[in-house]
N, C-alpha and C positions, 0 to 999 in steps of 0.2 A: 444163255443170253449174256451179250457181255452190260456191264452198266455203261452208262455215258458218264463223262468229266463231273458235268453237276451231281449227276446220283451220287460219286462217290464219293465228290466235298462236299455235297451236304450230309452225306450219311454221317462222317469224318468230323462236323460242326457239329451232330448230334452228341456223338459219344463223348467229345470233347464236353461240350455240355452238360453232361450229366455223370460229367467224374466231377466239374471246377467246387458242387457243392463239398462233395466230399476233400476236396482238395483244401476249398476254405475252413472245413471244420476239425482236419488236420494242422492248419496251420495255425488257428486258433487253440487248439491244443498245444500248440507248441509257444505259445509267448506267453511270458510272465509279465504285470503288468507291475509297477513301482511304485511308490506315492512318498515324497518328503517334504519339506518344506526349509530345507536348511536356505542358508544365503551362499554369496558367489563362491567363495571358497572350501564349505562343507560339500557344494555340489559340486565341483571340480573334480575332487578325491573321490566322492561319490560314482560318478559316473568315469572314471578312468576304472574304478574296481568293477563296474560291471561290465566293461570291453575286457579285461580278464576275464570274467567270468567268459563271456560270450567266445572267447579265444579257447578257454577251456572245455565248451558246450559250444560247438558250432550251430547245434539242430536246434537253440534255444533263443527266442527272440526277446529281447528286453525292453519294454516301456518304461521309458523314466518321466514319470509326469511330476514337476513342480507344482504347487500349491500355496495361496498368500499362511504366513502361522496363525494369525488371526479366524479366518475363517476353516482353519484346516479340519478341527475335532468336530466340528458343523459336518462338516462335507464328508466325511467319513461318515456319518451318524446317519444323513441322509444316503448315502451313495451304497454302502454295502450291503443293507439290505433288499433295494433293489435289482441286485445283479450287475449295477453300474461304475463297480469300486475297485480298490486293486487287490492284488493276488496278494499285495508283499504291501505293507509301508513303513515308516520309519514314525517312530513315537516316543515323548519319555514317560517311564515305567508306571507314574503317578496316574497314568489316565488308564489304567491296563483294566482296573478293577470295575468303573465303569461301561469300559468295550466288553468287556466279559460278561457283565449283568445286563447290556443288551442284546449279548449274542452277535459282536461284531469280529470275535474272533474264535481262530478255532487253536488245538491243541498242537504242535510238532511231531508229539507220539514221543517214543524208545529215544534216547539219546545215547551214545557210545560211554566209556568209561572215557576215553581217552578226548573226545571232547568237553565233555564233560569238568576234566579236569583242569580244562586250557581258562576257565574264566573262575573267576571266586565264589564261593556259596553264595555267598550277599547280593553276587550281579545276578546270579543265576535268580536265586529268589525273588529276587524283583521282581521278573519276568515270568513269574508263577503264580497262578491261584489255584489254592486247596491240590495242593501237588500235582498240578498240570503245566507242563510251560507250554509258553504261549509264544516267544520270540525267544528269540537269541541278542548278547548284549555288543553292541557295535561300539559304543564310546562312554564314557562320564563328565559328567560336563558340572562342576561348581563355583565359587567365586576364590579367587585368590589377591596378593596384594603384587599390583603394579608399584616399583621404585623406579622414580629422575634419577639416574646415578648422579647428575649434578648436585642435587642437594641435598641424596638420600644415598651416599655410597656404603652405608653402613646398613644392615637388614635390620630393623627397629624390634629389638624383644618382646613390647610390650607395647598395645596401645599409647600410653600415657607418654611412650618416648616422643611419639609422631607425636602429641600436642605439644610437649618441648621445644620442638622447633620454631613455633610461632615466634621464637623470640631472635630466633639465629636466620630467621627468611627474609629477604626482600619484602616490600608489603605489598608487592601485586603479586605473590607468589603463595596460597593454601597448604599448609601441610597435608593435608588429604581432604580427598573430592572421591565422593561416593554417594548415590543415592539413598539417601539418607530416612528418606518420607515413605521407602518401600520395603515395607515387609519381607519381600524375599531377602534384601541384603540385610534388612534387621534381624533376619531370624539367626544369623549367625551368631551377631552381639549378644540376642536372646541365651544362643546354647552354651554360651561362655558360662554365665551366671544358670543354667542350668531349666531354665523355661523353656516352654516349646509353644507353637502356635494352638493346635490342636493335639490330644491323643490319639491312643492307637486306638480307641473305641470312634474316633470322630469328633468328640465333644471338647466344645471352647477351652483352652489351656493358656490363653494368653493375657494372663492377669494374675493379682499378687506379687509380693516380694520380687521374684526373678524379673519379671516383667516391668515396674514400676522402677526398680534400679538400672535397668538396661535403658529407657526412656529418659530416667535422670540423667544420666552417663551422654547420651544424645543431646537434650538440653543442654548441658555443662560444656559442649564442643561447638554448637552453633551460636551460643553467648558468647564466647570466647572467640571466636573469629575461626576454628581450630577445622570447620567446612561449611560451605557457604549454604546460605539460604536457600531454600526451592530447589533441591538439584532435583534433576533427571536425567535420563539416557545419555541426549545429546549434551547437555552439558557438561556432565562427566567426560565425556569423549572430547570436545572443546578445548576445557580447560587443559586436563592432562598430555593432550598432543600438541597443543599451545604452548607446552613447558612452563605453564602458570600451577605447577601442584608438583609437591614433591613427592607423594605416593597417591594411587589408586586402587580403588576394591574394586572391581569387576572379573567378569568372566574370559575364556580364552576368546568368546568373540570381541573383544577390546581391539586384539594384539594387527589384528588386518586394517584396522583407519587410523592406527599409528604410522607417523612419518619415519621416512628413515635419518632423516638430520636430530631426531631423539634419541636419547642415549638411557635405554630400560632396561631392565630386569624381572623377573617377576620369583617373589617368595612364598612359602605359606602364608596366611591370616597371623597377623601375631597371638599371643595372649592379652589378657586385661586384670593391670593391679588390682584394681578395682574388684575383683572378682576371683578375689585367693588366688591369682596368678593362673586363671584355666585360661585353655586357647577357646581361641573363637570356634567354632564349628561350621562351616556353612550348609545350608542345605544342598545333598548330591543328587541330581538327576542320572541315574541309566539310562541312553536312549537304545530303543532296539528296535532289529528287524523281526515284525509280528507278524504271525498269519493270518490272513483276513476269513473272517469266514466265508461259506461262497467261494473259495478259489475255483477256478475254473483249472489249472492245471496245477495240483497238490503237488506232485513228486517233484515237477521241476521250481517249486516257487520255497519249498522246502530246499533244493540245492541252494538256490540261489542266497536265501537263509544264511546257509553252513559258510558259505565262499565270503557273503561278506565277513562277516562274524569273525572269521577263519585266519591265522598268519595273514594268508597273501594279499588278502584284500585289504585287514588292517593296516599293513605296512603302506597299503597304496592312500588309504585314506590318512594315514599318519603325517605322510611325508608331505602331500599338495592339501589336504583341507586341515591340517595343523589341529586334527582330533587325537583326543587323549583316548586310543582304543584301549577296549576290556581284553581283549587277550595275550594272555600271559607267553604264549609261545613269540607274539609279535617282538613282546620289550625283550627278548634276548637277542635282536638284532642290534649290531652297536651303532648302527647310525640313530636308530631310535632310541637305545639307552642313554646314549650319550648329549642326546636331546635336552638341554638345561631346560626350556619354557616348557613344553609336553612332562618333563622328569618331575618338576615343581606343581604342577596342576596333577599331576596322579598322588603328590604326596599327600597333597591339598585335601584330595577325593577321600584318600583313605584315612586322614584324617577327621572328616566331615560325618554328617549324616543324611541315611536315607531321608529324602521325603518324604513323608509318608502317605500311602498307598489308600485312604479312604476315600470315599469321593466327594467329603465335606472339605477336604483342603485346595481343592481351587477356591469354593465357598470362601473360605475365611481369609483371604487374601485383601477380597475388599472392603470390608470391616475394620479388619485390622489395620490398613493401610490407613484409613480415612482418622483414627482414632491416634496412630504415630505426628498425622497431619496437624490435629487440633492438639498433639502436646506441644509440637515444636511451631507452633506458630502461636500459643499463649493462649490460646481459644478456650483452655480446660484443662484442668490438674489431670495429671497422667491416673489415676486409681477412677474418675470420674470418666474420664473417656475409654478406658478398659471395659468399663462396666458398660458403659452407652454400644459398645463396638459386641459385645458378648449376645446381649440382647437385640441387637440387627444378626448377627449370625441365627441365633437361633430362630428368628423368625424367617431368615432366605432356607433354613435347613428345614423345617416343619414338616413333617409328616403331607404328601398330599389329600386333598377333598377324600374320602371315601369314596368308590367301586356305585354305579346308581344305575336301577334297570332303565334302558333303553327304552322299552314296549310304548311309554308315554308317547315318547317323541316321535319315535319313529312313524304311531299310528295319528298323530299331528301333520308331519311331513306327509304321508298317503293322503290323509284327507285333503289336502291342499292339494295335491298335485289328481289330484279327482277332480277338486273343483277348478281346476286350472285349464283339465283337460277338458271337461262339461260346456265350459265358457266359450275352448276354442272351437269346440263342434256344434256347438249352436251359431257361433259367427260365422264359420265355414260354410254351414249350410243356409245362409244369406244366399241371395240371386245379387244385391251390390254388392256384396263382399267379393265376390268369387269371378263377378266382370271386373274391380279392380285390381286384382290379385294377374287376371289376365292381361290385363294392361301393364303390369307392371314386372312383369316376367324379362323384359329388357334389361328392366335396370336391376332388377335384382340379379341377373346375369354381374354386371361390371363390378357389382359390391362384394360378391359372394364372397370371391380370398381376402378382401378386407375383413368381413367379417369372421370368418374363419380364423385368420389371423390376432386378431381381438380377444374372439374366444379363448384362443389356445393359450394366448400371454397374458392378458390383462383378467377377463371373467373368470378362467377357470382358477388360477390362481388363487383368486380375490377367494370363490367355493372354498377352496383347501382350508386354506385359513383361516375361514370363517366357520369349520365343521371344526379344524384342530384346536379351535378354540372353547369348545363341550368336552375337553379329555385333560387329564390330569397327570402328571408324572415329571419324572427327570430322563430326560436324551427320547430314547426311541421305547423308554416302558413308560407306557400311556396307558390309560383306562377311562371311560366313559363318567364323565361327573356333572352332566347337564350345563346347569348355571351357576356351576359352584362359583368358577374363576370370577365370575361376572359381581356376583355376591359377595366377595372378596375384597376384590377391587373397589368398588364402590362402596363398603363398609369398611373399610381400611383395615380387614384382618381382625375388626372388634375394637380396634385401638383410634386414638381420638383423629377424626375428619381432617382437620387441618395440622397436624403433626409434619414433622419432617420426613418427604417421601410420600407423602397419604396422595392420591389420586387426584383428589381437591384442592390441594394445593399446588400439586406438580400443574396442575389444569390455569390457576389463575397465573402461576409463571408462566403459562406456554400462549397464554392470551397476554400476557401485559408484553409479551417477547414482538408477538405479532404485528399487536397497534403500535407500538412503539416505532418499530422497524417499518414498517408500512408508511406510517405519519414524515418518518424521515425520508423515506423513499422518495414520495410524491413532491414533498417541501423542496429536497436539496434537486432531484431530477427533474421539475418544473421550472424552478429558479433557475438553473442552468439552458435549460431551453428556451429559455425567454431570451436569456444572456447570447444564445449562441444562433438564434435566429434575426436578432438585431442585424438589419440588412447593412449596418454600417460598419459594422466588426470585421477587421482583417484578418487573416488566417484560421479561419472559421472552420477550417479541415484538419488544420492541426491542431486545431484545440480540442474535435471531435474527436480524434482517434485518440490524444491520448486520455480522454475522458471515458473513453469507453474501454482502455484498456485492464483498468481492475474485474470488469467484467469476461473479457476476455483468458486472462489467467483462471485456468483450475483452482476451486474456491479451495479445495484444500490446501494446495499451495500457499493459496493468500494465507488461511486458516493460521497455518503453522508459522507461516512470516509473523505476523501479528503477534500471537504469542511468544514468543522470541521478543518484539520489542516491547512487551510486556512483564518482561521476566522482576521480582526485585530488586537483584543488584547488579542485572548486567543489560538489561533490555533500552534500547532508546526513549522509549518515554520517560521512565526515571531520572534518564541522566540530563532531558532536556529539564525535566524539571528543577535538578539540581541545579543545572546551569542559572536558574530564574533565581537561583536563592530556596525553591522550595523544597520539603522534606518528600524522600521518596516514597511511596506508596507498595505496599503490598497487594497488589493490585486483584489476585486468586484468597485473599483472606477473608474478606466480606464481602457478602452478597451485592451490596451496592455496587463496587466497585467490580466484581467479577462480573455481574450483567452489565455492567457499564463495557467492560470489555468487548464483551461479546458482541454488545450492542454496537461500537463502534467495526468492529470485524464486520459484521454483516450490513453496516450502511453501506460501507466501501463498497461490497459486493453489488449491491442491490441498485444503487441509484442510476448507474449505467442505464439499467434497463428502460426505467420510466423514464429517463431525459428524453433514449429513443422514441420512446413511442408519443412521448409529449411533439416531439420535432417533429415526426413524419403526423401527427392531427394537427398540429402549428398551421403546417403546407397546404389542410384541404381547406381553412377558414377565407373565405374570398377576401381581399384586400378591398373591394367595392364598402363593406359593413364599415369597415374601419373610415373610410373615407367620408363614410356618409354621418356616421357619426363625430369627425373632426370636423365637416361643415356646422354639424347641429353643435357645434361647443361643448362637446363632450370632453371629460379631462382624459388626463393617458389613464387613473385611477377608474375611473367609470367604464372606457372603453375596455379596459383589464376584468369589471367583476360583471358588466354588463355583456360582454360579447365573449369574448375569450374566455371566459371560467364555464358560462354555457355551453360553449361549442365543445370543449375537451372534456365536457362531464362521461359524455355517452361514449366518447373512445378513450378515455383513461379507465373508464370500470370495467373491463374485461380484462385488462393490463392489471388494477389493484387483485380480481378474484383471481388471477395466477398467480400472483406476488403473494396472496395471502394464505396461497394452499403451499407454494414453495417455503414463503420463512415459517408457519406452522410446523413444516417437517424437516426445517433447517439443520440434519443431524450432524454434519460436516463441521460446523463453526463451535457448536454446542460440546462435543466431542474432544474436536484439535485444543480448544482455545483455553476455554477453563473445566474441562473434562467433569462439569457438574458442581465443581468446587465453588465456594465452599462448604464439604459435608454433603455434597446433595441439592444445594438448595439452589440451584440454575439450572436441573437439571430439565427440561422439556418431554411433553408426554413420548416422543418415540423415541430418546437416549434413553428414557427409561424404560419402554417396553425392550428395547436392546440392551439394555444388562440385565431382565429376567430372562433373556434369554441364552445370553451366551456369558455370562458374568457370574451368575445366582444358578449353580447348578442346571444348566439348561432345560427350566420351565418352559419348555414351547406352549402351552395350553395356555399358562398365563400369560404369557408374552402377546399370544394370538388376541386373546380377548383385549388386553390393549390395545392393539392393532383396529380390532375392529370399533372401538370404542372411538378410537382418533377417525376412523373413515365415520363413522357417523354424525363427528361430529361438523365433520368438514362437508359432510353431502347436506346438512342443514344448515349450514351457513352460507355454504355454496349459492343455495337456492335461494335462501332468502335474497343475497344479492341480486342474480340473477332474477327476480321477481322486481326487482327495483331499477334495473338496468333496462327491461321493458318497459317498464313506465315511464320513463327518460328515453327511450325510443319513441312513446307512442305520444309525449308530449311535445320533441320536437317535430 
């Protein structure tokens, strides 16, 4: 029998059909998936070395996913264990020990003799534990010293030359601009004098002698004019591409938001008299390509490994992302020998020191940073705040809650969801129940993906976090601890209730944050809407728009603007101050004045909102009341608290209870603005639940319990309003 046309295309759609699974599980075998997080020029080189690769492995498909660095060791932490991570990604060596102790990475296996020999025992090591490698070394990355050849054509031997110059520079012009308040570039100064942050056991090493002379030494440069006050990232970057600084400390990522009308060099770290004439050291990041664990395709995510790692790729990422690669076969290329900026940052590297590799030194980063802060701002003799930053270290490092059986809770949760079930099937079996459950089969039709929806994003979520917050640990090793975190937290660790950082007091800053901002909100967005509802006011749409423009801008944006004109010696407020005769303020030194900041940041933001909603309840108030009241001889004052303040009661309170669950969780201003300075003490309950979490050895359990502490206390405040909001409905 013959077939007909459709028999054979459909037969023909069949087979096809039941190859395409296998075809996709094929070709999921064949792609390696990436993961980095460099910026625009690390990812250039980056991604031209893996079109190489892909040139050299045609059957090999490559996912390059970028990632923000901030959230990067997050996302990794959460992603690889579920199957959702990548094959390959890029990290430096400091975080290996961690990935490794939660099983986020797996081994390379055998290595060659001859690869082997292409990078240095020390990169190699890095990228090892307990004699396993785990990645291969792609670049080094530490800080060295940027020279103005204008005003620094000579390479300065020794620290103390560059303060020399203060006397031979223009006076808008620093002899060196380097972040000064941060630990990482401190730790260099440190190794001059022979201190280190932490040891190789983990435990606090930054205090005594070495430490306290290194800090003096600090002191002795910002008295002196010799680097300015409050620096940071952008400032550094500012000043030195501004040609307002004759030398800079940073890293090779400087060298890309220099202009070309600048005339640079860059040298090793000098030495420091001060310090029997030893060089600086700075701390050396390895970054490498690590194997994740879970690869889905081992043999090819392993080439791809060797390829970057390897000459060819180096050379590629050498040349267009202007990395200082680890391998040794690359630098015998003479366009890259000959390399003075790359030549000078490898000298740098190998003159420097590893990081070290425990997982307590991210920990002591912010400790340490906060204790540099209050030497060089006069807050506290440097031995006094050593000592205060030693004792916040060891308590962000503390041993977690103890291991606690389950059986309790979990036979808790049963019995509740017993009784939960008992409830529903008793109501179910109502004869009203069950006629309006039938009635209502329509609408619960059109709600259903809303609800669905809800679930998946908002409910189930909120679940996770409110179980992860009964478990105990750092990254992804957790363990079962009931109420410890809860206990904790709310006993301040055993240490006194209202101390710096304690729960109770982060609590009444995060309420005096709220009324404050709130208070100002309604005031300055009422006042304005009175102003701009005035029927006699011309251009009353250009005055709206651009009043509603600071609302409009991304708050972070503003965030960071603000801060900026906030600065001590370079920010606009100071200099208007100046301009008055007044003296400038340190505006991140004291609490006063750093919530004053904030505080001023976040009314900008805020008041747009309530003007709106003031103007559109303005429009529903009938002008008949008003009238009737200007026959009865009412004054404009009467007619303001007798009509107009009642009317807007009942449509401004649904506008304050979102306003006050937004600035409660204001983490964006809080953050950009005065990053909790000073010491902590601005900082708001969810900045803070966010550096137990990503800051403090990534305590998610504590974190969570924060988290749910702050929805608690917002769902009882919430209410209460909302309880008061109907009674203001049911009285008008």
């Amino acid at each position: 029998m013959k077939a007909s046309p459709v028999a054979a295309a459909s037969l023909l759609f069949a087979l096809l059909g039941s190859l395409l699974p296998a075809a996709r599980t094929a070709a999921q075998e064949r792609t390696v998936t990436l993961w980095h997080a460099y910026g625009d020029a690390e990812a250039a080189g980056l991604v031209e070395a893996v079109r190489a690769f892909r040139r050299a492995h045609p059957d090999v498909r490559v996912d390059v996913v970028h990632n923000a660095f901030g959230a990067y060791a997050p996302k990794l932490e959460s992603a690889i264990p579920t199957g959702h991570g990548p094959d390959v990604f890029i990290d430096a060596h400091e975080r290996l020990v961690t990935y490794q102790v939660a099983g986020l990475v797996a081994p390379l296996g055998a290595m060659g003799l001859e690869q082997r020999l292409d990078f240095t025992t020390e990169h190699i090591e890095a990228l090892s534990v307990d004699g396993q490698t785990y990645g291969l070394p792609l670049a080094v990355k530490c800080a060295a010293l940027y020279l103005a050849q204008d005003f620094a054509p000579e390479a300065p031997a020794t620290l103390e030359d560059l303060e020399a110059l203060r006397d031979t520079l223009p006076d808008d012009v620093w002899p060196l601009v380097f972040e000064a308040e941060n630990s990482y570039y401190v730790a260099a100064l440190l190794g001059a004098y022979g201190g280190s942050i932490i040891d190789r056991n983990g435990a606090w090493a930054f205090e005594g002698p070495p430490a306290e002379r290194a800090l003096a030494l600090l002191i002795r440069m910002t008295r002196s004019h010799v680097i300015p006050e409050e620096p940071n990232g952008d400032l550094v970057k500012q000043i030195f591409s501004s040609g307002q600084a004759a030398a800079a400390i940073s890293g090779p990522w400087l060298a890309p938001d220099l202009p070309e009308s600048l005339r640079w060099r860059v040298v090793p770290l000098p030495a420091v008299r001060d310090a029997d004439g030893a060089r600086m050291r700075p701390f050396v990041t390895v970054e490498g390509a690590i194997l994740a664990a879970n690869a889905r395709n081992r043999p090819d995510a392993i080439a791809l490994i060797r390829f970057l790692a390897g000459s060819d790729g180096s050379l590629l990422r050498a040349r267009l992302g202007r990395q200082v690669v680890a391998s040794r076969t690359a630098w015998e290329d003479p366009a890259l020998r000959d390399d003075a900026f790359l030549r000078t940052f490898r000298d740098a590297a190998a003159a420097g020191r590893l990081m070290p590799t425990h997982p307590h030194m991210r920990a002591a980063f912010e400790p340490a940073t906060r204790a540099i802060r209050k030497t060089l701002r006069g807050d506290m003799a440097p031995g006094l705040a050593l000592t205060e930053a030693r004792r916040r270290f060891e308590d962000m490092t503390r041993p977690p809650p103890p291991p606690r059986n389950p059986t309790a809770a979990l036979l808790i949760i049963g019995l509740l969801f017993l009784v939960v079930a008992a409830l529903s099937v008793r109501k179910a079996r109502s004869t009203e129940f069950r006629a309006r459950l039938r009635a209502s089969v329509p609408a619960y039709r059109y709600v259903a993906h809303a609800f669905l929806a809800v679930t998946l994003l908002v409910i189930a979520p909120l679940l996770v976090g409110a179980a992860t917050s009964f478990f105990a640990g750092r990254g992804m090793d957790m363990h079962y601890a009931g109420i410890a975190n809860y206990a904790e937290i709310l006993t301040n660790r055993g240490g006194s209730l209202l101390e710096n950082g304690s729960f109770w007091l982060v609590l009444l800053v995060t309420v005096l944050w709220t009324v404050a901002n709130l208070t100002l909100h309604v005031v300055i967005g009422v006042a304005l809407a009175l102003l701009l509802h005035r029927p006699t006011l011309r251009l009353k749409g250009t005055y709206r728009v651009l009043l509603i423009l600071p609302w409009a801008v991304p708050n972070y944006v503003t965030a960071l603007s603000w801060k900026g004109m906030f600065h001590r010696q370079f920010g606009a407020v100071n200099a208007i101050l100046e301009g008055v005769g007044a003296e400038p303020v340190s505006w991140f030194g004291q609490f006063a004045t750093a919530f004053t900041a904030n505080l001023a940041t976040n009314v900008w933001l805020g008041f747009p909102f309530m003007m709106v909603v003031t103007l559109g309840a303005l429009a529903t108030i009938p002008k008949d009341l008003y009238e009737a009241a200007a026959v009865d001889g009412a004054s404009a004052w009467q007619r303001f608290r007798l009509i107009t303040v009642p009317m807007l009661k009942p449509m401004l309170a649904p506008a304050v209870v979102m306003g006050s669950v937004w600035t409660f969780n204001m983490f964006n201003v809080i953050f950009l603005v005065s990053g909790g300075e000073p010491d902590g003490s601005t900082e708001i309950l969810v900045s803070e639940a966010y550096r137990w979490a990503f800051t403090r050895s990534a305590q998610y359990g504590y974190a969570a319990a924060y988290a749910v502490l702050i929805f608690g206390i917002l769902l009882l405040a919430t209410r209460t309003i909302g309880q008061r909001i109907e009674g203001m409905g049911a009285a008008r």
